[in-house]
PyMOL CGO cylinders between C-alpha atoms (Angstrom):
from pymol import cmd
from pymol.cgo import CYLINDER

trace = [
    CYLINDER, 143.22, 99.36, 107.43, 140.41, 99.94, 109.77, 0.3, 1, 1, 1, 1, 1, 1,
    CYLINDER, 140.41, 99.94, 109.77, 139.59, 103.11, 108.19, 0.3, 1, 1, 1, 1, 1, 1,
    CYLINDER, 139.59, 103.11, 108.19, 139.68, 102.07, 104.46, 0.3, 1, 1, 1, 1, 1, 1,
    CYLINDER, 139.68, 102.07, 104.46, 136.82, 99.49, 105.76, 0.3, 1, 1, 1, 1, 1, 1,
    CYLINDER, 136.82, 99.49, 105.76, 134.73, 101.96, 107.56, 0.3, 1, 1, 1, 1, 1, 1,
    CYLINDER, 134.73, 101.96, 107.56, 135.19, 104.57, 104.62, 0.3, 1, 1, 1, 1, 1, 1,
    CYLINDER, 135.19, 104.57, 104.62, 133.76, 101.55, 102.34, 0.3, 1, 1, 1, 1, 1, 1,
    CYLINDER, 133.76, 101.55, 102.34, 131.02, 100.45, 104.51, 0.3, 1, 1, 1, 1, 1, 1,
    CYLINDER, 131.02, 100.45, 104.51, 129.78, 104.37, 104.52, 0.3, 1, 1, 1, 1, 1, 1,
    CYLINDER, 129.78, 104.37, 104.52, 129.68, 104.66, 100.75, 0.3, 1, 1, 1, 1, 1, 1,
    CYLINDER, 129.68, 104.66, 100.75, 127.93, 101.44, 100.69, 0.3, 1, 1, 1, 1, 1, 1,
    CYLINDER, 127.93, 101.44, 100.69, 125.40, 102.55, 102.94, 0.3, 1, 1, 1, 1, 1, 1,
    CYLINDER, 125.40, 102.55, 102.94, 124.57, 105.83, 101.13, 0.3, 1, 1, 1, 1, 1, 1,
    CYLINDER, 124.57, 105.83, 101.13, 124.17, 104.39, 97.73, 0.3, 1, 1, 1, 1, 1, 1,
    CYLINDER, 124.17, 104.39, 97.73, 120.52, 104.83, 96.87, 0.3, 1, 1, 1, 1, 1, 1,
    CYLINDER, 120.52, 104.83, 96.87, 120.24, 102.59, 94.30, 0.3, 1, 1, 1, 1, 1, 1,
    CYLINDER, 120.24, 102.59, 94.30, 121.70, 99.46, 96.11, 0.3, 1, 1, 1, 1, 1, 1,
    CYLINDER, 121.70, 99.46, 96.11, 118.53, 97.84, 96.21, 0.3, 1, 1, 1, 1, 1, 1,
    CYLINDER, 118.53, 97.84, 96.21, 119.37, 94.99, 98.30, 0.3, 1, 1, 1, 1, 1, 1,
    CYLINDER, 119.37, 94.99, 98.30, 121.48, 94.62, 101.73, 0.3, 1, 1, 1, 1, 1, 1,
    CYLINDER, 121.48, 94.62, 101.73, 124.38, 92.33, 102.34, 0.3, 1, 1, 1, 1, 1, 1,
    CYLINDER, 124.38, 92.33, 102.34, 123.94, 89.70, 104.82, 0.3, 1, 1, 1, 1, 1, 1,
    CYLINDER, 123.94, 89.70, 104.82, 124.47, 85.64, 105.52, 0.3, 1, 1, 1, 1, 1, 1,
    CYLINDER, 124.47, 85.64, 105.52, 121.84, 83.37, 104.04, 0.3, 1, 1, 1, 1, 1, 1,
    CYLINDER, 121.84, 83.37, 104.04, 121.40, 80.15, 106.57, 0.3, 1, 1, 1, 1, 1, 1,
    CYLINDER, 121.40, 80.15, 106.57, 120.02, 77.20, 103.95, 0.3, 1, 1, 1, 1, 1, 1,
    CYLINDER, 120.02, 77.20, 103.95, 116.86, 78.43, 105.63, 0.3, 1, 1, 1, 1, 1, 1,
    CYLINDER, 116.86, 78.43, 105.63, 116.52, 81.31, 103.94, 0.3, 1, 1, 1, 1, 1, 1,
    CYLINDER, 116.52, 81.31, 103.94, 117.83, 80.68, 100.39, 0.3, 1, 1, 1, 1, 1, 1,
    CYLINDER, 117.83, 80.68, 100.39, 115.03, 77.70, 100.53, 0.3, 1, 1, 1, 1, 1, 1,
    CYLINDER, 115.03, 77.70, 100.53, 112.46, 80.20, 101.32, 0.3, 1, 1, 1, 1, 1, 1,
    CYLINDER, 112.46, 80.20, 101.32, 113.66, 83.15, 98.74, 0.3, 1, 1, 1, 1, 1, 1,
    CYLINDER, 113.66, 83.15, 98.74, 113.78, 80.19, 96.27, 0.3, 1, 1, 1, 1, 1, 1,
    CYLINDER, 113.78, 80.19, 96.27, 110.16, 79.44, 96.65, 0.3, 1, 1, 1, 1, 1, 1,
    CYLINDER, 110.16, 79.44, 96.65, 109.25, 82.80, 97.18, 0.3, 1, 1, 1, 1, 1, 1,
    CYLINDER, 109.25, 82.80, 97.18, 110.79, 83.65, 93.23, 0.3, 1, 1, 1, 1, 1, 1,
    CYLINDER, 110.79, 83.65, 93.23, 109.02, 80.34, 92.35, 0.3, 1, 1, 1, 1, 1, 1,
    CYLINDER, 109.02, 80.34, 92.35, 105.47, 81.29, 93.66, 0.3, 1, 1, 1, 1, 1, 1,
    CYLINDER, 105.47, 81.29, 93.66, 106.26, 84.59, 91.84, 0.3, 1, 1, 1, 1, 1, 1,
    CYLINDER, 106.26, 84.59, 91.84, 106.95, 82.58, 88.07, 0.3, 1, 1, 1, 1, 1, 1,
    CYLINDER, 106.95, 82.58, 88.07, 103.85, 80.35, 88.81, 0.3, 1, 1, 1, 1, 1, 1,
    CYLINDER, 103.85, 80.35, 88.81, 100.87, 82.24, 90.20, 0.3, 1, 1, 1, 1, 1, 1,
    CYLINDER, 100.87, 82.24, 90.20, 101.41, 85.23, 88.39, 0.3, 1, 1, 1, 1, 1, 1,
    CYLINDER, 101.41, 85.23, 88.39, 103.72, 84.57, 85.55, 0.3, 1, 1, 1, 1, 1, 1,
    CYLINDER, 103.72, 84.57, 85.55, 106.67, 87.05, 85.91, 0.3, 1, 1, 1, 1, 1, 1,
    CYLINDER, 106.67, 87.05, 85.91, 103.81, 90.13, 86.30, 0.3, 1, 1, 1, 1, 1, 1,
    CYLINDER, 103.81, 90.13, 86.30, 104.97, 93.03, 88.77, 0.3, 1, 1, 1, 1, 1, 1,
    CYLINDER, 104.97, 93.03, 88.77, 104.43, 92.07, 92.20, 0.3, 1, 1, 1, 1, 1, 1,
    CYLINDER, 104.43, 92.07, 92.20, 104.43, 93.43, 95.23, 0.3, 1, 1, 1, 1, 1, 1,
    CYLINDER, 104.43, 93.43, 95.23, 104.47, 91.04, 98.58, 0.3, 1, 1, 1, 1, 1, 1,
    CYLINDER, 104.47, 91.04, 98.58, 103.50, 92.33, 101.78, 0.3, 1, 1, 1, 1, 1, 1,
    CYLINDER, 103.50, 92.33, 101.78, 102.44, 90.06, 104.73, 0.3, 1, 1, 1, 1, 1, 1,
    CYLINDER, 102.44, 90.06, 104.73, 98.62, 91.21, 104.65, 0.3, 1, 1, 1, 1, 1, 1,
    CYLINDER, 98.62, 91.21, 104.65, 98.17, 91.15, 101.49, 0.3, 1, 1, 1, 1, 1, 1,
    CYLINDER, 98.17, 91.15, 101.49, 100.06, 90.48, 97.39, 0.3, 1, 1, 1, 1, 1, 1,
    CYLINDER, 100.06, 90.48, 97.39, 99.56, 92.94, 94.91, 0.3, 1, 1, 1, 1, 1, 1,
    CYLINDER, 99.56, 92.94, 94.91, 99.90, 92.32, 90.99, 0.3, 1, 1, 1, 1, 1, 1,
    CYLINDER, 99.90, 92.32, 90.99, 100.10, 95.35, 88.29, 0.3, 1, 1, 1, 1, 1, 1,
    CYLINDER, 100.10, 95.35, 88.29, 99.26, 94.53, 84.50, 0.3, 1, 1, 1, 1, 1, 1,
    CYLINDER, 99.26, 94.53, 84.50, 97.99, 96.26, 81.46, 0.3, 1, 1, 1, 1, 1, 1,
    CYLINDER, 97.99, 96.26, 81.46, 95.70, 94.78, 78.99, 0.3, 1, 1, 1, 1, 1, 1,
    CYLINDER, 95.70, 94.78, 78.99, 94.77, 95.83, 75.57, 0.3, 1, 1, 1, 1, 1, 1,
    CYLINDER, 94.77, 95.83, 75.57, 90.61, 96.45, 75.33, 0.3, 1, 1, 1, 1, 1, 1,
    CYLINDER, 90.61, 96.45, 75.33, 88.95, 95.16, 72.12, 0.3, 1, 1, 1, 1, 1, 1,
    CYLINDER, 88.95, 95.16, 72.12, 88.86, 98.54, 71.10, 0.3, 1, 1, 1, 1, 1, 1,
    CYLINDER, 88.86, 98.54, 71.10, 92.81, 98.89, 70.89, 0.3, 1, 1, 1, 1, 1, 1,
    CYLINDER, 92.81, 98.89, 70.89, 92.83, 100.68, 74.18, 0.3, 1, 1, 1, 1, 1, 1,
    CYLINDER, 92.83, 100.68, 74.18, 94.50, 99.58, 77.63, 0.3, 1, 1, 1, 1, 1, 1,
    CYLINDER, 94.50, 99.58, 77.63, 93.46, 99.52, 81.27, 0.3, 1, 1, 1, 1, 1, 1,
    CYLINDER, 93.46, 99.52, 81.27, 95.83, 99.45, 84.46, 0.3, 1, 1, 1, 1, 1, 1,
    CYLINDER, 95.83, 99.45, 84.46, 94.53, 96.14, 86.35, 0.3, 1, 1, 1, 1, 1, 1,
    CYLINDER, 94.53, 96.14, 86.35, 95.42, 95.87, 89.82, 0.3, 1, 1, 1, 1, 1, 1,
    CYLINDER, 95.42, 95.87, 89.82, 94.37, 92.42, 91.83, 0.3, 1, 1, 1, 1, 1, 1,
    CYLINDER, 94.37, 92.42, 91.83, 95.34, 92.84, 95.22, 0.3, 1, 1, 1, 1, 1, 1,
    CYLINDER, 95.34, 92.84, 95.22, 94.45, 89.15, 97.27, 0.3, 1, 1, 1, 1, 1, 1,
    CYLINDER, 94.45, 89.15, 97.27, 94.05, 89.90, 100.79, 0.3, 1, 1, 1, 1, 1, 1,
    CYLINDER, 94.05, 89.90, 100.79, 95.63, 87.85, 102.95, 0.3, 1, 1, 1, 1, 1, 1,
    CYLINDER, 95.63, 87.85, 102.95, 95.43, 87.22, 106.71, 0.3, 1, 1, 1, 1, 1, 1,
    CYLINDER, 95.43, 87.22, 106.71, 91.87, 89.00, 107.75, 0.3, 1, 1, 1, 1, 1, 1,
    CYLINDER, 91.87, 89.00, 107.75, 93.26, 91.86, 106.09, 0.3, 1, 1, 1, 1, 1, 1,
    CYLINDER, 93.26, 91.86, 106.09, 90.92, 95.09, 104.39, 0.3, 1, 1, 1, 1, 1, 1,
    CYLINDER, 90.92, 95.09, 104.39, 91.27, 98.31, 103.30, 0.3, 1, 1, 1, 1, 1, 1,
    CYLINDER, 91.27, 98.31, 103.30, 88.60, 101.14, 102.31, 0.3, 1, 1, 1, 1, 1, 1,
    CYLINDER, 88.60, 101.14, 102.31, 87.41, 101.02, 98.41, 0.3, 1, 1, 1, 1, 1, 1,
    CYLINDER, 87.41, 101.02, 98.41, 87.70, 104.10, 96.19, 0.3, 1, 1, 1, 1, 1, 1,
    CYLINDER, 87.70, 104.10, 96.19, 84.11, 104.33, 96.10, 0.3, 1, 1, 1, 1, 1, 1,
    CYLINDER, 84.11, 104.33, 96.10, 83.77, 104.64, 100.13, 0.3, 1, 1, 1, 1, 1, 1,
    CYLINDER, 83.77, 104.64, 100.13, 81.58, 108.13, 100.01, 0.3, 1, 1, 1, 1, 1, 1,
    CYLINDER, 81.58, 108.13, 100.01, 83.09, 109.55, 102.57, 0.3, 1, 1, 1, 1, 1, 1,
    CYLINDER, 83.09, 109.55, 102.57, 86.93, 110.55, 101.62, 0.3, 1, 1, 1, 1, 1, 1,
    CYLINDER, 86.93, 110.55, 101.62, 88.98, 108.72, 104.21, 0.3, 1, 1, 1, 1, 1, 1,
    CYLINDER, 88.98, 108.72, 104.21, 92.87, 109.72, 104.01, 0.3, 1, 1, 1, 1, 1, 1,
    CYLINDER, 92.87, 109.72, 104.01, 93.65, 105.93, 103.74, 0.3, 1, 1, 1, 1, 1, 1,
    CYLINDER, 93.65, 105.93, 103.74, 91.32, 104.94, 100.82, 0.3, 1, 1, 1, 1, 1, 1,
    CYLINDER, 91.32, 104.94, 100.82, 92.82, 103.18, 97.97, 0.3, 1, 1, 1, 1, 1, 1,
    CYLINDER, 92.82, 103.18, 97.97, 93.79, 105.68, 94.96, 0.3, 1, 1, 1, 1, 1, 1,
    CYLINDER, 93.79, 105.68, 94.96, 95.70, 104.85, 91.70, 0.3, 1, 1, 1, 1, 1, 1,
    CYLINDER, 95.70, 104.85, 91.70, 97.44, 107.79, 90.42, 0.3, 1, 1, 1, 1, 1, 1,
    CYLINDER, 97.44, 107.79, 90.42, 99.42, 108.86, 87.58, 0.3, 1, 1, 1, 1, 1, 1,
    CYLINDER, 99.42, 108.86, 87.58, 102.11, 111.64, 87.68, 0.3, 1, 1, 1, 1, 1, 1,
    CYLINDER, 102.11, 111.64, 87.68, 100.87, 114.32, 84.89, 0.3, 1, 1, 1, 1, 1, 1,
    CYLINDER, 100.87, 114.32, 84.89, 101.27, 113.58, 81.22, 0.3, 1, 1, 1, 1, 1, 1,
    CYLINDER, 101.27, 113.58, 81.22, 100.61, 114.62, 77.99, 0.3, 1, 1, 1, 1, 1, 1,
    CYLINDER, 100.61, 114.62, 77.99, 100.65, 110.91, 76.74, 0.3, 1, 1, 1, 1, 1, 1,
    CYLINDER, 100.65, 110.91, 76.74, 98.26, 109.28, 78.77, 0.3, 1, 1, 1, 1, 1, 1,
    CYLINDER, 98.26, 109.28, 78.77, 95.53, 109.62, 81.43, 0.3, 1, 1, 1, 1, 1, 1,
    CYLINDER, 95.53, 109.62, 81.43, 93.49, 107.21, 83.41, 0.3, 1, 1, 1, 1, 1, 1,
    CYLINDER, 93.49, 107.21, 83.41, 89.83, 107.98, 82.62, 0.3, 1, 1, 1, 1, 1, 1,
    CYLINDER, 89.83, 107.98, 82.62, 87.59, 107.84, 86.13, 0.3, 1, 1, 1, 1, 1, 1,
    CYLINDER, 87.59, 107.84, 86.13, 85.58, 105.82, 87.93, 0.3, 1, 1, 1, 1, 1, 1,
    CYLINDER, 85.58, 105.82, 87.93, 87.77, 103.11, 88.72, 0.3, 1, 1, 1, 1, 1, 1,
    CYLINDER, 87.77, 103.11, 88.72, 86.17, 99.73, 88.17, 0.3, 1, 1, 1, 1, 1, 1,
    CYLINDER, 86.17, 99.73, 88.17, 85.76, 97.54, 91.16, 0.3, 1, 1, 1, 1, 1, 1,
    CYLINDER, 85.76, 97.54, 91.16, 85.45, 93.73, 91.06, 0.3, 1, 1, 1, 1, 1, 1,
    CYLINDER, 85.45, 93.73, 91.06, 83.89, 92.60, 92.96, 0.3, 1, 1, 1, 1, 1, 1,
    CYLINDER, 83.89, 92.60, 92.96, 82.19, 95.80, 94.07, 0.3, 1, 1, 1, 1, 1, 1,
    CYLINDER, 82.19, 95.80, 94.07, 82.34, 96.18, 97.88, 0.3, 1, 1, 1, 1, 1, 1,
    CYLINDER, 82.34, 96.18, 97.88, 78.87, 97.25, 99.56, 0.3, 1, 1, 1, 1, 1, 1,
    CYLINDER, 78.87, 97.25, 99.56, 78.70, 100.31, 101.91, 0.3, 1, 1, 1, 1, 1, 1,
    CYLINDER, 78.70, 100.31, 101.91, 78.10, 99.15, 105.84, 0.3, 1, 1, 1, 1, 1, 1,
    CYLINDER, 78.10, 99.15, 105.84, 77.93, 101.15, 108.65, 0.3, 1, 1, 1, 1, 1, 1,
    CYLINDER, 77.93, 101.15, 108.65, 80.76, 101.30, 111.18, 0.3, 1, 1, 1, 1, 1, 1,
    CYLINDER, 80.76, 101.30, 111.18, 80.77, 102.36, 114.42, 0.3, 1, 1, 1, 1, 1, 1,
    CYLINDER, 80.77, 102.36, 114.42, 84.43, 102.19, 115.31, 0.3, 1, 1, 1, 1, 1, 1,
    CYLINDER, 84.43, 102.19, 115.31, 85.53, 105.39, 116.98, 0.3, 1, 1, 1, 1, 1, 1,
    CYLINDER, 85.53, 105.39, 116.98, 87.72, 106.64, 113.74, 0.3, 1, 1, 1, 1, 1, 1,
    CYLINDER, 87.72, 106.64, 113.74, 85.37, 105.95, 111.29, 0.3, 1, 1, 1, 1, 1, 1,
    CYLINDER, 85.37, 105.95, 111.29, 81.79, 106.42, 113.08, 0.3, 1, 1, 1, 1, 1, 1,
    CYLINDER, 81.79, 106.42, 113.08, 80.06, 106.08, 109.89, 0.3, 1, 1, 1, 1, 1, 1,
    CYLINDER, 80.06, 106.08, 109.89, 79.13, 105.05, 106.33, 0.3, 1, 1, 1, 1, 1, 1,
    CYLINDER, 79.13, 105.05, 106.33, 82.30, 102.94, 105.17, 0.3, 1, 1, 1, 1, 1, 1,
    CYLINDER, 82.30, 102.94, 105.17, 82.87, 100.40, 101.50, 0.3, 1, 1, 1, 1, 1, 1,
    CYLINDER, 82.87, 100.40, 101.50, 85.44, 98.13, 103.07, 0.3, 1, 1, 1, 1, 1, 1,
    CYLINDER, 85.44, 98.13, 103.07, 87.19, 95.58, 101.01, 0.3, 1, 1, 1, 1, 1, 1,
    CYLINDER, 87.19, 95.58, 101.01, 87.67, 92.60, 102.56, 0.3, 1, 1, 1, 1, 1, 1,
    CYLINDER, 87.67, 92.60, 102.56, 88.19, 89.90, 99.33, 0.3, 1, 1, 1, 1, 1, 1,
    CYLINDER, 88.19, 89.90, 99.33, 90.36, 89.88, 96.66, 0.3, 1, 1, 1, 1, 1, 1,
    CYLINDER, 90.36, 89.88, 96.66, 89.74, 92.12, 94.74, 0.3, 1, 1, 1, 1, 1, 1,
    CYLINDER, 89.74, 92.12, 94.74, 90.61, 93.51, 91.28, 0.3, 1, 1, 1, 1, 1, 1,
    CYLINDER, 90.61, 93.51, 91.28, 90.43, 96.83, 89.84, 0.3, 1, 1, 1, 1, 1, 1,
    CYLINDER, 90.43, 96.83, 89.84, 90.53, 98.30, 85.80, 0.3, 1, 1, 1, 1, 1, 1,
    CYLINDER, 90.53, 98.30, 85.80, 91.41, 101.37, 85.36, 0.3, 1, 1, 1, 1, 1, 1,
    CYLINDER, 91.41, 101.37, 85.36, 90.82, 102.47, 81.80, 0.3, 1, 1, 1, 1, 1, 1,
    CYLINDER, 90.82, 102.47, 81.80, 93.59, 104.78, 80.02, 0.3, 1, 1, 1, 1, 1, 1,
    CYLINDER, 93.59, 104.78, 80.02, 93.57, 106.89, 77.26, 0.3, 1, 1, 1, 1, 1, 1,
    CYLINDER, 93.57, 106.89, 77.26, 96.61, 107.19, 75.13, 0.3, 1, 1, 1, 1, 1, 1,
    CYLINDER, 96.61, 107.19, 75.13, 97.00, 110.54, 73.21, 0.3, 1, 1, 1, 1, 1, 1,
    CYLINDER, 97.00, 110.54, 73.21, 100.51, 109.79, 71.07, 0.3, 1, 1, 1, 1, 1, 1,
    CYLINDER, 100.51, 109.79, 71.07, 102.02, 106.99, 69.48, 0.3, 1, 1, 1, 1, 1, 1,
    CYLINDER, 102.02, 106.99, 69.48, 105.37, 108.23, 70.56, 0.3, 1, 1, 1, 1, 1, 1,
    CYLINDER, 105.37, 108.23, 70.56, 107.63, 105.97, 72.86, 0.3, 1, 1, 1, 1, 1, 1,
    CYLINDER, 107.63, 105.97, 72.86, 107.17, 107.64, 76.52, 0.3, 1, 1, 1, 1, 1, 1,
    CYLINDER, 107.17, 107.64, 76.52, 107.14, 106.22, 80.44, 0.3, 1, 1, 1, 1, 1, 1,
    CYLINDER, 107.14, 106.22, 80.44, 104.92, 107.82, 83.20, 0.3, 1, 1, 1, 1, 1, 1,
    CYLINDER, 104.92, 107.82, 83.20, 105.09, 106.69, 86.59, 0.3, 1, 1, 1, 1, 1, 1,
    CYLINDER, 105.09, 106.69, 86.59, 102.24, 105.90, 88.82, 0.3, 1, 1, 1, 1, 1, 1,
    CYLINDER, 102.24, 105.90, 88.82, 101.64, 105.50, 92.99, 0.3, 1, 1, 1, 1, 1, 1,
    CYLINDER, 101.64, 105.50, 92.99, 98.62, 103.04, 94.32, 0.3, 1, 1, 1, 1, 1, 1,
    CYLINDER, 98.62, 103.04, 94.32, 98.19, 104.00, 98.01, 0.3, 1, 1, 1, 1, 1, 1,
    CYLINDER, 98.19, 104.00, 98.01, 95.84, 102.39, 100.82, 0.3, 1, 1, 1, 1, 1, 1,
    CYLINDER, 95.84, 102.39, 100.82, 96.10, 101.91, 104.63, 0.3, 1, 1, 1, 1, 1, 1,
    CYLINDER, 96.10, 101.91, 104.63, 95.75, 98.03, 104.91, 0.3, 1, 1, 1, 1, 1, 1,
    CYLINDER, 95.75, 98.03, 104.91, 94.01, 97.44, 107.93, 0.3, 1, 1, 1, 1, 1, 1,
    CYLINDER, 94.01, 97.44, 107.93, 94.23, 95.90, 111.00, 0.3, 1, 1, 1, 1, 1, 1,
    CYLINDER, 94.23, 95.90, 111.00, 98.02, 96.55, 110.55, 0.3, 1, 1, 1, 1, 1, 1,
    CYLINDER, 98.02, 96.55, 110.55, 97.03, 100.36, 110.29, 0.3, 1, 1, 1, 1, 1, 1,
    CYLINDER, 97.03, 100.36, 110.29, 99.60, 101.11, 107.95, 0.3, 1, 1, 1, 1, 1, 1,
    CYLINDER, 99.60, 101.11, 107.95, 99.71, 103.48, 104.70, 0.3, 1, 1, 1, 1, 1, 1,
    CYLINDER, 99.71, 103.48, 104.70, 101.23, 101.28, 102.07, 0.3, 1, 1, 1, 1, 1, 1,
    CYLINDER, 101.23, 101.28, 102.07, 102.82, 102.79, 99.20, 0.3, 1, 1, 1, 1, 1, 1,
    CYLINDER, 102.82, 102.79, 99.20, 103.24, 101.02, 95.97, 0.3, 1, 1, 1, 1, 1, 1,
    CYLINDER, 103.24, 101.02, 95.97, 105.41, 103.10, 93.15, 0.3, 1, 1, 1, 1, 1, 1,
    CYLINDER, 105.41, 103.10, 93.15, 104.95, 101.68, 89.06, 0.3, 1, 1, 1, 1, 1, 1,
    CYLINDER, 104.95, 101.68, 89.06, 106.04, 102.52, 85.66, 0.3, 1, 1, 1, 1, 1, 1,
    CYLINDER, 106.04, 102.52, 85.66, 103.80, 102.63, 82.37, 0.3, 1, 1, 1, 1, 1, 1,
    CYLINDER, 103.80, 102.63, 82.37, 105.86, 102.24, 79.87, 0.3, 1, 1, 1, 1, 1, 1,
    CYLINDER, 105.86, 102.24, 79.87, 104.79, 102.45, 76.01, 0.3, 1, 1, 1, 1, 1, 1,
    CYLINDER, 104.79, 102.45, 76.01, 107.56, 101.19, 73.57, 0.3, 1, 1, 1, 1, 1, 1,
    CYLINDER, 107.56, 101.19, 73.57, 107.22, 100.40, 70.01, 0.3, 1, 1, 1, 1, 1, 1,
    CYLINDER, 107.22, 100.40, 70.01, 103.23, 100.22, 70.28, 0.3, 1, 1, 1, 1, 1, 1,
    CYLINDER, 103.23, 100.22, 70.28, 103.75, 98.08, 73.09, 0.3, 1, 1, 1, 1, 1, 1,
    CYLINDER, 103.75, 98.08, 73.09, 102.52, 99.16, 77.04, 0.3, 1, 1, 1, 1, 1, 1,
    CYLINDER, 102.52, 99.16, 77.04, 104.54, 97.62, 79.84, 0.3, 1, 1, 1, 1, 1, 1,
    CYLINDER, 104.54, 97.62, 79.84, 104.16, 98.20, 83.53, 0.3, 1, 1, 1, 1, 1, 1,
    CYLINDER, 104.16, 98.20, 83.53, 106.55, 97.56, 86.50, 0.3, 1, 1, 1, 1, 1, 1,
    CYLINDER, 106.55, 97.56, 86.50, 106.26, 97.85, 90.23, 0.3, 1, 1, 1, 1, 1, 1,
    CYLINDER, 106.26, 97.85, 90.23, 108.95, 100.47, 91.27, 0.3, 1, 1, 1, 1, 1, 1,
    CYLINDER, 108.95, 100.47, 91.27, 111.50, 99.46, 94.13, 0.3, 1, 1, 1, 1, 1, 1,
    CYLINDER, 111.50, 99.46, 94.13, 113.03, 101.26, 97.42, 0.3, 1, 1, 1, 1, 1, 1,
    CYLINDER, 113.03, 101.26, 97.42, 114.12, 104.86, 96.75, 0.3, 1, 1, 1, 1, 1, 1,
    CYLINDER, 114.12, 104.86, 96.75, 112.27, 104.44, 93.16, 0.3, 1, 1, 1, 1, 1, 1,
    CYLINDER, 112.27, 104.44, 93.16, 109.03, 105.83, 94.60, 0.3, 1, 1, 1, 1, 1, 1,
    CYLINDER, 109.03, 105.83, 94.60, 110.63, 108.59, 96.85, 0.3, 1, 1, 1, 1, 1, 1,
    CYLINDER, 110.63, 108.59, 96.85, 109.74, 111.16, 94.23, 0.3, 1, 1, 1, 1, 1, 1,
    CYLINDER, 109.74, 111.16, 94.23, 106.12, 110.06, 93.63, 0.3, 1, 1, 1, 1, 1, 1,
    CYLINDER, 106.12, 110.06, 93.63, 105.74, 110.38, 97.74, 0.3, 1, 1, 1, 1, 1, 1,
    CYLINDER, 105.74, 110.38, 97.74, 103.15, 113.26, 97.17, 0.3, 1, 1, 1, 1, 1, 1,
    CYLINDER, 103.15, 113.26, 97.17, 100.68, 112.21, 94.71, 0.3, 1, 1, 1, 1, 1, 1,
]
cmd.load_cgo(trace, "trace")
């Protein structure tokens, strides 16, 4: 008997796409993952989101008056948090980028659009020593995209930053998808983004 359980809990373990682990909920927490799922339907109205203590992190698309579409990222900082803008002039490893993986159906078209725009300030921390654009309110960026088919097709994408003071390099996988004339976009979960890792 023992052996048919630990032979289960192993293939449990390795499944990659078990997204979510097994464990007791005290009234405690199934309060709080209630509220959490009902901040998620009010504030942003079922758009992908991504929830990190520093900061939250919302991915749409929206259709320009001239029947094009831009990615739009808000991320709202939370807890003193920052990060380094795109348009920091010196190329720090940890600076935000949105990328997508290589397609024939779409592109994003560059600069990235920053809102509000951060201003350049000089700091003289040991690690940066220098000319830095740090973002330190929420902030939203458009990303403008160019679609070259009308054929159905998906793309995925990978937003990365280093969300400071926390120090860490945070890693947000998501989808384009265009269906029937219509673009989508979801945030990617777990071992989703493993393949995008190097973008």
């Amino acid at each position: 008997m023992y052996k048919s359980i630990i032979c289960s809990l192993i293939f449990l373990s390795t499944g990659c796409s078990q997204t979510k682990t097994i464990e007791s909920e005290t009234t405690q927490d199934v309060a709080l993952k209630t509220e959490t799922e009902a901040v998620k339907i009010k504030e942003f109205n079922g758009n992908p989101l991504f929830i990190s203590d520093p900061y939250d992190l919302e991915i749409t698309i929206e259709k320009t008056e001239n029947n094009n579409y831009e990615l739009v990222t808000e991320i709202i900082l939370k807890n003193d948090s920052y990060f380094v803008s795109p348009h920091s002039t010196v190329a720090y490893k940890g600076r935000f980028s949105s990328k997508l993986q290589k397609s024939n159906h779409v592109k994003m078209v560059e600069p990235i659009v920053e809102i509000p725009r951060s201003v350049e300030e000089i700091d003289p921390h040991p690690f940066v020593d220098g000319p830095v654009n740090w973002v330190r309110e929420n902030t939203t960026y458009r990303q403008p995209l160019v679609i070259n088919t009308n054929s159905d097709f998906e793309v995925s994408g990978l937003i990365k930053f280093t969300i400071e003071p926390r120090c860490s390099l945070e890693k947000i996988g998501y989808t384009i998808n265009h269906k029937d004339g219509e673009m989508t976009v979801k945030v990617l979960q777990g071992c989703q983004i493993t393949e995008l890792m190097d973008m």
